[in-house]
Structures are given as structure tokens and as C-alpha cells.
Residue, then its C-alpha position, 0 to 999 in steps of 0.5 A: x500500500x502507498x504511504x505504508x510505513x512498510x515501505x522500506x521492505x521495497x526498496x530496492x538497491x537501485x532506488x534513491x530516495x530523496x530525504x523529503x519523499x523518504x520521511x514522508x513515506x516513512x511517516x504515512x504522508x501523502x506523496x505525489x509521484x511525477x515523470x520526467x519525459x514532461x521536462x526532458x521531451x515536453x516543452x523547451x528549456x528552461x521553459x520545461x525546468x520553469x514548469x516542473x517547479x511550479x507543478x511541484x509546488x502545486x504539489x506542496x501547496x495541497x498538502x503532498x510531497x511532491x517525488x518528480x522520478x528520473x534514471x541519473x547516474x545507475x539510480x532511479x531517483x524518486x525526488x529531485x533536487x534543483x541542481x537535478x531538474x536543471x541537469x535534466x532540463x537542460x539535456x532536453x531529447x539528448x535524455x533517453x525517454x525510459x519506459x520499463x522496456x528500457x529500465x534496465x539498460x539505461x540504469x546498468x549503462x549510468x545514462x541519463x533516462x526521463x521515465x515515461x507514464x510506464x517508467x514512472x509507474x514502476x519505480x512509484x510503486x517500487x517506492x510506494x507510492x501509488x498516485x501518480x500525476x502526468x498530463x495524458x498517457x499514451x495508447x492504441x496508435x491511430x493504424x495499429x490494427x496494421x503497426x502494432x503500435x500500442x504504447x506501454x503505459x497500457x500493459x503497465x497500467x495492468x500490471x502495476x497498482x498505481x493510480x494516473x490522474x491525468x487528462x485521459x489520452x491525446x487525441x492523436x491516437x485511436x480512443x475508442x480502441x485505447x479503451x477497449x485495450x484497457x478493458x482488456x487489461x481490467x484497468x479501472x478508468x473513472x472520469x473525474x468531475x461532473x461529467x463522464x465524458x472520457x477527456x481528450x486531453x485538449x479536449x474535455x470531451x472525446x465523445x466517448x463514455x468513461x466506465x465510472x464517474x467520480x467527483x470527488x478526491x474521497x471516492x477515488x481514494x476509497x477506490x485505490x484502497x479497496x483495490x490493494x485491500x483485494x490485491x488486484x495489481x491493476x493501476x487505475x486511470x483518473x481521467x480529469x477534464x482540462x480546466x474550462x477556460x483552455x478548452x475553448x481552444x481545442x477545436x483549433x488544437x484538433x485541426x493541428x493535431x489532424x494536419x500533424x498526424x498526416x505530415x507525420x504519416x507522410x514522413x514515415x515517423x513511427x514508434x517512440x518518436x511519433x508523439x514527440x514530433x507531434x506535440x512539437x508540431x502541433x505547437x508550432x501550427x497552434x502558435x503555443x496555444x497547445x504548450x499554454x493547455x498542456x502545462x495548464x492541464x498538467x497544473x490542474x491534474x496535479x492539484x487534484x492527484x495531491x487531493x487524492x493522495x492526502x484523502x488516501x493517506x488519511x484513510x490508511x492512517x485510520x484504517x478505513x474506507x469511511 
């Protein structure tokens, strides 16, 4: 269970702890698990470092300690300090984007490695932590029936207990097909507000229903205990609408997003390098109007994941559901 003060038991020689998420795992206090493939890969220097504070902060300022998780030196560190956000930052796409597939290798061989969805998810639960806060995860690729192309954080999600709130999966794949894979999985996806609405990241509204609906961080937290009280070793997705007022420019996001997909199919980019060169080219043809959601949609997930991990913390302390 996250926030156990059993955590040491899963420690592993790999992990290095940063004092702040060491004491407060240690004293059953709310953490916030947080990737790195946002700061390496999501948005320039030191507009990306500038972010990762302030999302961290939004962390602190509701009641959680923030674990920002990257591959330095042969360690997994859960926990950041400045001088490390800065390194990562500034390596920008020069830091190798690490999922569990590539833990390992990047560890073994000292490199620098930014953990993705799936990454982040298996060193948080190696730590124990069990809320994780990201932007959007990734999924079944547009073509896949054709690519195979189907992104790890699914498969994690249904292996690996750890809760993702985040603003569902970008519209750049095929939706109707990552909730179907998911389903497969037996990975829980609650729609978290007054709608059901499945999010599309940009978009509050992919047109798809969520299997659940939660509003509240107390419903959720109940759900991610009742899950390892059963010992059911699924993560589950708490898909959060972006904040009202960035959504009113998702319409001009989507044409972006369907001229991107298109230059990206005529250029023949595939697999890991897609959704990079997605992103980045759908901020080119949005003026910026994509980065300003995407850190804002990051922002408000991360004040809703640390209202979930000091509502579960509280309830593991009292030893109840209630």
C-alpha cells in the first residue's frame, strides 16, 4: 500500500530516495509521484525546468510531497533536487525517454533516462507510492490494427497498482480502441468531475463514455484502497477534464493535431518518436496555444492527484474506507 510505513521492505538497491519523499513515506504522508519525459521531451528549456517547479509546488501547496522520478547516474531517483531538474532540463531529447522496456539498460549503462507514464509507474510503486500525476498517457496508435503500435503505459497500467490522474489520452491516437485495450487489461478508468465524458486531453470531451464517474478526491481514494485491500495489481486511470477556460481552444488544437498526424504519416515517423514530433508540431501550427493547455492541464491534474493522495493517506492512517 502507498504511504505504508512498510515501505522500506521495497526498496530496492537501485532506488534513491530523496530525504523529503523518504520521511514522508516513512511517516504515512501523502506523496505525489511525477515523470520526467514532461521536462526532458515536453516543452523547451528552461521553459520545461520553469514548469516542473511550479507543478511541484502545486504539489506542496495541497498538502503532498511532491517525488518528480528520473534514471541519473545507475539510480532511479524518486525526488529531485534543483541542481537535478536543471541537469535534466537542460539535456532536453539528448535524455533517453525510459519506459520499463528500457529500465534496465539505461540504469546498468549510468545514462541519463526521463521515465515515461510506464517508467514512472514502476519505480512509484517500487517506492510506494501509488498516485501518480502526468498530463495524458499514451495508447492504441491511430493504424495499429496494421503497426502494432500500442504504447506501454497500457500493459503497465495492468500490471502495476498505481493510480494516473491525468487528462485521459491525446487525441492523436485511436480512443475508442485505447479503451477497449484497457478493458482488456481490467484497468479501472473513472472520469473525474461532473461529467463522464472520457477527456481528450485538449479536449474535455472525446465523445466517448468513461466506465465510472467520480467527483470527488474521497471516492477515488476509497477506490485505490479497496483495490490493494483485494490485491488486484491493476493501476487505475483518473481521467480529469482540462480546466474550462483552455478548452475553448481545442477545436483549433484538433485541426493541428489532424494536419500533424498526416505530415507525420507522410514522413514515415513511427514508434517512440511519433508523439514527440507531434506535440512539437502541433505547437508550432497552434502558435503555443497547445504548450499554454498542456502545462495548464498538467497544473490542474496535479492539484487534484495531491487531493487524492492526502484523502488516501488519511484513510490508511485510520484504517478505513469511511
Amino acid at each position: 500500500m502507498s504511504q505504508s510505513r512498510h515501505y522500506s521492505s521495497r526498496l530496492s538497491s537501485c532506488l534513491s530516495i530523496s530525504p523529503a519523499v523518504r520521511d514522508a513515506l516513512a511517516n504515512g504522508a501523502p506523496v505525489v509521484a511525477l515523470e520526467s519525459t514532461i521536462i526532458s521531451h515536453g516543452m523547451p528549456y528552461p521553459q520545461n525546468v520553469e514548469t516542473a517547479r511550479q507543478v511541484e509546488l502545486i504539489v506542496k501547496e495541497n498538502g503532498a510531497t511532491p517525488a518528480t522520478i528520473a534514471l541519473i547516474d545507475g539510480k532511479i531517483h524518486v525526488g529531485l533536487g534543483d541542481a537535478e531538474l536543471e541537469h535534466l532540463g537542460k539535456s532536453g531529447k539528448s535524455a533517453i525517454k525510459a519506459s520499463r522496456r528500457d529500465m534496465a539498460t539505461v540504469l546498468s549503462q549510468r545514462l541519463l533516462g526521463a521515465t515515461t507514464v510506464s517508467g514512472t509507474m514502476v519505480a512509484a510503486h517500487m517506492a510506494g507510492i501509488a498516485v501518480f500525476a502526468t498530463g495524458g498517457i499514451g495508447g492504441v496508435h491511430r493504424g495499429a490494427e496494421l503497426t502494432m503500435d500500442v504504447s506501454a503505459d497500457l500493459t503497465e497500467l495492468g500490471r502495476t497498482p498505481v493510480a494516473v490522474v491525468c487528462a485521459g489520452a491525446k487525441s492523436i491516437l485511436d480512443l475508442p480502441k485505447t479503451l477497449e485495450f484497457l478493458e482488456t487489461q481490467g484497468v479501472p478508468v473513472v472520469a473525474y468531475g461532473e461529467s463522464r465524458q472520457f477527456p481528450a486531453f485538449f479536449s474535455p470531451d472525446s465523445g466517448l463514455l468513461a466506465p465510472w464517474s467520480m467527483q470527488t478526491p474521497q471516492q477515488v481514494a476509497r477506490l485505490i484502497k479497496t483495490n490493494t485491500e483485494l490485491g488486484l495489481m491493476t493501476g487505475q486511470i483518473i481521467a480529469v477534464p482540462i480546466p474550462n477556460e483552455y478548452a475553448e481552444s481545442s477545436a483549433e488544437i484538433e485541426r493541428a493535431i489532424d494536419i500533424a498526424v498526416r505530415e507525420s504519416e507522410e514522413m514515415g515517423i513511427k514508434g517512440k518518436e511519433c508523439t514527440p514530433f507531434l506535440l512539437q508540431r502541433i505547437v508550432e501550427l497552434t502558435g503555443g496555444a497547445s504548450l499554454t493547455a498542456n502545462i495548464a492541464l498538467v497544473k490542474n491534474n496535479a492539484r487534484v492527484a495531491s487531493q487524492i493522495s492526502l484523502s488516501l493517506a488519511s484513510m490508511v492512517s485510520k484504517g478505513s474506507l469511511s
